[in-house]
C-alpha positions in Angstrom: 151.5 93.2 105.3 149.3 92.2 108.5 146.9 89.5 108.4 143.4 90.0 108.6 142.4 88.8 111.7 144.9 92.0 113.5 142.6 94.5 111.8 140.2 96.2 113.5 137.0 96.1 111.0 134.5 98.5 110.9 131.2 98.4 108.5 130.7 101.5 107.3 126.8 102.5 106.2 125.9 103.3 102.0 122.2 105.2 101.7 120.7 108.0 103.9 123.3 107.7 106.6 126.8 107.8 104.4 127.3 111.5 104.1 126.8 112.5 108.4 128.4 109.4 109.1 131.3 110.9 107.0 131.0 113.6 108.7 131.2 112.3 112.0 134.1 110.4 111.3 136.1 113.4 110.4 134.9 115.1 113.1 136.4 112.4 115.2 140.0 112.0 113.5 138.5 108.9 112.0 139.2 109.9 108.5 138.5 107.3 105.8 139.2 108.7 101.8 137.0 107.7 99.5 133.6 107.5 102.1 131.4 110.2 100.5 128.0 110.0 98.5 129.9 109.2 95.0 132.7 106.8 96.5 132.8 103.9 94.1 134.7 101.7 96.3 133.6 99.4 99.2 137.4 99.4 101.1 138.9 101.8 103.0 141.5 102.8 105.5 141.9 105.1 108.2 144.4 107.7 107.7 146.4 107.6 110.8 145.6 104.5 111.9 146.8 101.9 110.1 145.6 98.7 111.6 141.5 100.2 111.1 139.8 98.9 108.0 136.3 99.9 107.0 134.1 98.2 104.5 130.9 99.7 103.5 127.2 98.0 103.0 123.2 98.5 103.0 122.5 99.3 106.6 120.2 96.1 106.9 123.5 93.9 106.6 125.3 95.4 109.4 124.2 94.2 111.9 124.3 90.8 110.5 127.9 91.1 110.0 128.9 92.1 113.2 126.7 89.4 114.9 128.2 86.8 113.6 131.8 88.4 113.6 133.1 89.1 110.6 133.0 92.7 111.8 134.2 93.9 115.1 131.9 97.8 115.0 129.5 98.5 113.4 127.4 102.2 112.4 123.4 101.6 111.5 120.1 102.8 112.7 118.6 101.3 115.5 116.1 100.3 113.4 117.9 97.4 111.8 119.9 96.7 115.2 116.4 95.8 117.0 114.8 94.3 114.1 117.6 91.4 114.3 117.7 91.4 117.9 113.4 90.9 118.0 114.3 87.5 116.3 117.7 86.7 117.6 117.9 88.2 121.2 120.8 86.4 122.2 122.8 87.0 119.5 126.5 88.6 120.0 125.3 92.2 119.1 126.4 94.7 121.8 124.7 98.1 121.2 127.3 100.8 122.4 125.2 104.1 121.7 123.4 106.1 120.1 125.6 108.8 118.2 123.1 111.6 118.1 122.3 111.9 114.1 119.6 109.9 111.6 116.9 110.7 113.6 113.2 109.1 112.8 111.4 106.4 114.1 109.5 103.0 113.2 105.6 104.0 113.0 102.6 101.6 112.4 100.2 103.5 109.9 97.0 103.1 108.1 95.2 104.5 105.5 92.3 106.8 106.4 90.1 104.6 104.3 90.7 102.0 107.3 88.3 103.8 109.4 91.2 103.7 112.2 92.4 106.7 113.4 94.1 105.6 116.7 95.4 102.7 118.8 92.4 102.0 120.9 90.0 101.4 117.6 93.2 98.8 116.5 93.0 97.1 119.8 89.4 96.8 119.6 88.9 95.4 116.5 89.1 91.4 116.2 90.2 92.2 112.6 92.3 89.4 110.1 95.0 91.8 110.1 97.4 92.4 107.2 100.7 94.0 108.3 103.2 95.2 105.0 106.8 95.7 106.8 110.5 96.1 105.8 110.7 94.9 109.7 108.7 91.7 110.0 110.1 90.8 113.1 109.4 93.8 114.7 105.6 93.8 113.2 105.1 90.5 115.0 106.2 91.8 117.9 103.9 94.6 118.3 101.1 92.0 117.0 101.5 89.9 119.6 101.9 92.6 122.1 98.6 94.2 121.3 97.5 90.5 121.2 95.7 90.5 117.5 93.8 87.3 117.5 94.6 86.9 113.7 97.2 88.5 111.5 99.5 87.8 108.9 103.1 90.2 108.0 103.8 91.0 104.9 107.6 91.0 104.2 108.3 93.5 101.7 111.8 94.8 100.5 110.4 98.4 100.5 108.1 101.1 99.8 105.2 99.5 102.7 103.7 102.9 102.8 102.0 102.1 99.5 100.3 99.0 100.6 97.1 100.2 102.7 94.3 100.1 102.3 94.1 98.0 99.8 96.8 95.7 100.1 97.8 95.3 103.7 95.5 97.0 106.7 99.0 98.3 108.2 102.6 99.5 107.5 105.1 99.6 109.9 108.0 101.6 108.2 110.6 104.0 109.3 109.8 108.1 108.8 111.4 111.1 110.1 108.6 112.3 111.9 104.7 112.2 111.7 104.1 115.0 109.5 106.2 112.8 106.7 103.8 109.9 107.3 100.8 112.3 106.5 102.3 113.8 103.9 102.1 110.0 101.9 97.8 110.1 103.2 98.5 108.0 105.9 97.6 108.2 109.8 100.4 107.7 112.3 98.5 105.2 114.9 102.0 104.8 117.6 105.6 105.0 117.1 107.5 101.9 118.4 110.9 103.0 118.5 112.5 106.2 118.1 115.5 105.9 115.7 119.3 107.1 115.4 122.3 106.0 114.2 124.1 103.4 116.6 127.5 102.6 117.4 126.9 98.7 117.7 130.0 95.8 118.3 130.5 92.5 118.6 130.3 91.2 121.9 133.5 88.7 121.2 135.3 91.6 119.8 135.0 93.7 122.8 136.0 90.9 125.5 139.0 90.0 123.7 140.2 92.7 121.5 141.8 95.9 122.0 139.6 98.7 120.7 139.9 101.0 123.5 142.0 103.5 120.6 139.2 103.9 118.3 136.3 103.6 120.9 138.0 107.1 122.6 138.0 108.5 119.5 134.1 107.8 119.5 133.3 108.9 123.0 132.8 112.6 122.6 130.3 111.7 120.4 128.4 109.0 122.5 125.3 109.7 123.9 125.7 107.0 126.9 128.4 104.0 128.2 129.0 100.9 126.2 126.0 98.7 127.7 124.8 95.2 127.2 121.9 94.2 124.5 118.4 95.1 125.5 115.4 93.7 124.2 113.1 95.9 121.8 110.0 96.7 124.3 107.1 98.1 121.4 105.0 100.3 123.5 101.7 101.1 123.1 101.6 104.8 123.0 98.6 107.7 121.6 98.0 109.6 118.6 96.1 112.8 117.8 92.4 111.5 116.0 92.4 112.2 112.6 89.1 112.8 110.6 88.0 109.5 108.4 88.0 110.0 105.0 85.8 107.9 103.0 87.1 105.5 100.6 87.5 106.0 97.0 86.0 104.2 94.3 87.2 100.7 94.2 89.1 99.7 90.9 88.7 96.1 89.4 91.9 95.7 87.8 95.2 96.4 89.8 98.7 96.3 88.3 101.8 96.9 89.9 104.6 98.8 88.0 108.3 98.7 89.2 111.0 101.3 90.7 113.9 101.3 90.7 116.1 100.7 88.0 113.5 99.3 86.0 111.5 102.4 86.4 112.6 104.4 83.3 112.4 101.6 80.6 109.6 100.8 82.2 107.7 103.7 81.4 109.4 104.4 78.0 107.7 100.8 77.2 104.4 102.0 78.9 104.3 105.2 76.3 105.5 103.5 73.6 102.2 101.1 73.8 100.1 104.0 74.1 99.5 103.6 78.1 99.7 107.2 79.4 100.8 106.8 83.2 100.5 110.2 85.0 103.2 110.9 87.9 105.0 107.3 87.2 108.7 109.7 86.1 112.3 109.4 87.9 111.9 113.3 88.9 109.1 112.9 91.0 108.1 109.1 91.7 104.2 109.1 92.6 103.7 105.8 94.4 100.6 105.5 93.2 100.1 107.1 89.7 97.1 107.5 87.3 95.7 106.8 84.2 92.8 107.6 81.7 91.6 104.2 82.5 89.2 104.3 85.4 89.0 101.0 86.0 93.1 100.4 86.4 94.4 100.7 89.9 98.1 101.1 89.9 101.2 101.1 92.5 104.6 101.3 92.0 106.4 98.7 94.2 110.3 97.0 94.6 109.7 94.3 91.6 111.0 91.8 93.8 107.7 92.2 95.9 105.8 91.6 93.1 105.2 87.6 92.4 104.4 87.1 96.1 102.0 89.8 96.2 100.6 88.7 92.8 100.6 84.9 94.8 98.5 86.8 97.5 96.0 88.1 95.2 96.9 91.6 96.2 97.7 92.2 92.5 95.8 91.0 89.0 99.4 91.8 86.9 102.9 92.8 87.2 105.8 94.4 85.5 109.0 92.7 87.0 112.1 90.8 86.4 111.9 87.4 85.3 114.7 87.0 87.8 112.5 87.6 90.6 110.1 85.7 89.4 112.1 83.0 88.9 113.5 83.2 92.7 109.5 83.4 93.8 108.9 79.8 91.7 112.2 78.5 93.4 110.8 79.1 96.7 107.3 78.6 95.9 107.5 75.6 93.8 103.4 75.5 93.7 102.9 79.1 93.4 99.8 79.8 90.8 102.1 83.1 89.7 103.5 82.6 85.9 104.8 84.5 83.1 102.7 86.1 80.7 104.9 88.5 78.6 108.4 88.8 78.1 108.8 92.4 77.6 112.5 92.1 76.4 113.5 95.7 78.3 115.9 95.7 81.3 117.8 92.6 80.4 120.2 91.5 82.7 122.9 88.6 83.3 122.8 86.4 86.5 125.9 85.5 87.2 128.2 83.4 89.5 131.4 85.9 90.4 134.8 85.3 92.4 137.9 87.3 93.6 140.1 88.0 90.1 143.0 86.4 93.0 140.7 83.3 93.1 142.3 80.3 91.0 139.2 79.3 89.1 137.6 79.8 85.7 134.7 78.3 85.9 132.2 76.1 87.9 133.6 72.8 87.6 137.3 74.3 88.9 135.2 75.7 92.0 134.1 72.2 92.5 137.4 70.7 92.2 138.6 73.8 94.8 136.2 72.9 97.9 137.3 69.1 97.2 140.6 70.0 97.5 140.1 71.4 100.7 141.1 74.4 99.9 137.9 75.8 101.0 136.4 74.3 104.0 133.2 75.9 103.7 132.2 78.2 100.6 130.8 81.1 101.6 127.7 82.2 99.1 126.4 85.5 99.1 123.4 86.6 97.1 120.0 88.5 97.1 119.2 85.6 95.1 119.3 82.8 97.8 117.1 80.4 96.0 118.3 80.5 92.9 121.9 80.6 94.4 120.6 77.4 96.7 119.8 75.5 93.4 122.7 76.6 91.6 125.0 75.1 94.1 122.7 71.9 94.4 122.8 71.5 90.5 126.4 71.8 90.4 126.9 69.0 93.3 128.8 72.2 95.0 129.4 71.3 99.0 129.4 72.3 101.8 128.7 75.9 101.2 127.0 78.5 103.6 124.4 81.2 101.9 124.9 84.9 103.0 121.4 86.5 102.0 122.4 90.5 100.9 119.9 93.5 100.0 122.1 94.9 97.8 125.8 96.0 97.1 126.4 92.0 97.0 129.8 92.3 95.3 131.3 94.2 98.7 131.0 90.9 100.5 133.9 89.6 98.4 136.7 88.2 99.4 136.7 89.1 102.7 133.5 87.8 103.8 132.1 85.8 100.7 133.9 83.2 98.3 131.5 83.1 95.8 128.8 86.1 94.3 125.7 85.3 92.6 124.5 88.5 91.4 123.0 90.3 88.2 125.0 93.0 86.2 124.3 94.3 82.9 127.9 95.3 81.4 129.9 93.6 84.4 131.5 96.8 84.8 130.9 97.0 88.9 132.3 93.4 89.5 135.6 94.4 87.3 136.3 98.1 89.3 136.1 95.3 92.6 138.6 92.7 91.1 135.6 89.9 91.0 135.3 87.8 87.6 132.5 86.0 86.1 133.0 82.4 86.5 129.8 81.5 85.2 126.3 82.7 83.5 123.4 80.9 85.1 120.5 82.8 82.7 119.7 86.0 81.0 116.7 87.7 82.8 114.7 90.6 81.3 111.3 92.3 82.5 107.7 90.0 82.6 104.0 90.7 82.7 103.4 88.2 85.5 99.7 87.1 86.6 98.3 84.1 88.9 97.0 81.3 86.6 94.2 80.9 89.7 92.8 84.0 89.4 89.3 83.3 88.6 87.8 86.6 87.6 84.1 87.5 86.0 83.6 88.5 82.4 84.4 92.2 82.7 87.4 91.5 84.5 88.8 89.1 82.1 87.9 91.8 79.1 90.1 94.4 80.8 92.9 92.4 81.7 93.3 91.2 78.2 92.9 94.8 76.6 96.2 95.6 79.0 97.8 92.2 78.0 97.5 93.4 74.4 98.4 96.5 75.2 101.6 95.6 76.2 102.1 92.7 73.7 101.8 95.3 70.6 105.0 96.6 72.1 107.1 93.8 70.9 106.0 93.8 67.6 
């Protein structure tokens, strides 16, 4: 069997891009099995070409992993290839081409309730700007371009379109086009970058390694030559005006309800206590759903959003994982955000995971392993990286490196991680991917989360407690 290092590597996208990048491939004689919308596995191999592996992940890790090496080519959106490049410009990223499908582009938007219905009225306000972004580094980038004089970005993990007006000023998020944007009530003030999938590399990889085979196979699908890294120039383009709407009536108490995979219990729960959520289903998620209360506001969010925007005041409560909440209070240590229910749905294990191959049952053999020297540096990957950091701190584990993921974690094993720690529920996923469970850090199920600083009049108060009820009658 060849060694690793002889392998050309290629990371493969999961999500919106997976079924014409599977197509492409095909197209191109570049034929992995198993790559299609219900693959279950993270590995593959070329037919025909036997020294070509392929490992898939969430687009935002690609480029990552071909920065730093671990992969030699790489297929994303552009979006994610500039958004690393607007923070680490020199890094060894090398975009090839464009490859002519997954075709949008990275908008900044605001609510009609803004008043703003065009770049000029942005520029000429000397506002305290709020900016909600899966792309922070590109959002301070077009700040400072346009030269705000104060603003703060808001890093979020998804779903920014839901955060104006009341939450953030602007979103800058990825659309197909502009009728998409005002589909969700929202004004398209510029585009910044026009977005398809890319061909990226490493810039190591293509000095030294021999990769002219597979990058022919590419080329009748490359849109222009190989070419060195550029940096991301935001423009400041024009939009068509758009009629202000006026605002609605503010709410005075605002909760924040989770997607995701917390979604369904999280509305069976809801129903259960007699909370009647309109539009918050898995058919047809409403971002912002109603109620027969007309003094509850209420967004659905990523949960592990919530304790920072709870922190920020943005939010009075919060349905989430006590997971997340923990890693907020890990980061945060003097964060006023704290527990208020344990709601018992959802539970989860967090976990610390290995190759099955791997000669260790639990934590204090992993110890004894990296003092061996068997391990020069353990390599930790995790959406959990302060938890993970504290874990390994706790343990006296050293030296280790953390690998922050946004999702599909347990891929990153053993090629490119040591060590996992992840959640799983039956541990299922980490068995069909020959990982074991070396360790159980905690059990984590769904909270009511609130800020203990909140300082909030009478009325306020009332309601809040009628919901806190609400939801505590559901664990009787």
């Amino acid at each position: 069997m060849k060694d690793q290092s002889e392998y050309i590597r290629l990371a493969l996208p999961k999500g919106r891009l997976l079924s014409p990048t599977a197509n492409l491939l095909k197209e191109i004689t570049l034929n992995f099995r198993g790559y299609s919308d219900n693959t279950r596995r993270y590995r593959l191999r070329a037919a025909g070409f036997s020294h070509l592996l392929a490992k898939i992940f969430r687009e935002k890790d690609i480029p990552i992993q071909v920065a730093i090496g671990n992969y030699d080519l790489g297929i994303c959106g552009l979006d994610w290839v500039e958004e690393l490049l607007a923070r680490y410009p020199s890094s060894a990223l090398v975009k090839i081409s464009s490859l002519n499908y997954g075709e949008g582009g990275i908008y900044v938007v605001a609510s009609h309730q803004t008043g703003i219905s065009n770049i000029d009225e942005l520029s000429a306000r000397q506002s305290n700007w709020r900016v909600a972004s899966e792309y922070p580094n590109l959002a301070q980038g077009f700040a400072l371009n346009l030269r705000m004089k104060a603003f703060k970005i808001f890093p979020v993990w998804g779903a920014a379109e839901v955060y104006p007006p009341e939450d953030a000023n602007l979103a800058i998020l990825w659309a197909k086009d502009e009728s998409e944007i005002e589909t969700q009530g929202l004004i398209p003030l510029i585009k910044l970058l026009s977005v398809n999938a890319s061909l990226i590399a490493n810039r190591e990889s293509l000095e030294k390694r021999d990769m002219n085979q597979i990058l022919k196979c590419f080329s009748p699908k490359l849109v222009s030559k190989p070419r060195a890294n550029t940096t991301v120039i935001v423009g400041l383009g024009r939009s068509n005006h758009v009629t202000f709407c006026p605002p609605e009536k503010a709410r005075r108490i605002k909760l924040a309800l989770p997607d995701g995979h917390q979604q369904l219990p999280a509305a069976q729960f809801l129903k259960q206590v007699g909370l009647d959520i309109y539009g918050y289903t898995t058919g047809a998620l409403n971002r912002r759903p109603s109620t027969d209360l007309d003094w509850l506001g209420i967004k659905v969010i990523r949960p592990q959003d919530m304790p920072l925007q709870v922190a920020n005041g943005n939010f009075d409560l919060a349905i989430t994982g006590s997971d997340w909440l923990l890693e907020h209070l890990y980061r945060f240590p003097s964060s006023p955000v704290m527990k208020l229910l344990d709601l018992g749905f959802g539970k989860v294990k967090i976990v610390a995971a290995v190759s099955k191959d791997m000669p260790i049952t639990n934590v204090d053999d992993l110890s004894s392993f990296i003092q061996s020297g068997k391990i020069a540096l353990l390599r930790v990957a995790s959406e959990y990286i302060n938890i993970a950091d504290k874990y390994l701190r706790d343990n006296y584990i050293n030296p280790y490196k953390l690998i922050p993921t946004w999702g599909a974690s347990e891929a990153f094993l053993p090629e490119d991680a040591d060590l996992l720690i992840d959640n799983i529920q039956t541990g299922k996923t980490l068995a069909q991917h020959d990982l074991k469970v070396i360790d159980v850090l905690f059990e984590s199920t769904a909270c009511l989360i609130g800020s203990k600083d909140n300082v909030s009049p009478p009325d306020k108060k009332e309601k809040t407690e009628f919901l806190i009820q609400a939801l505590r009658r559901g664990l009787l």
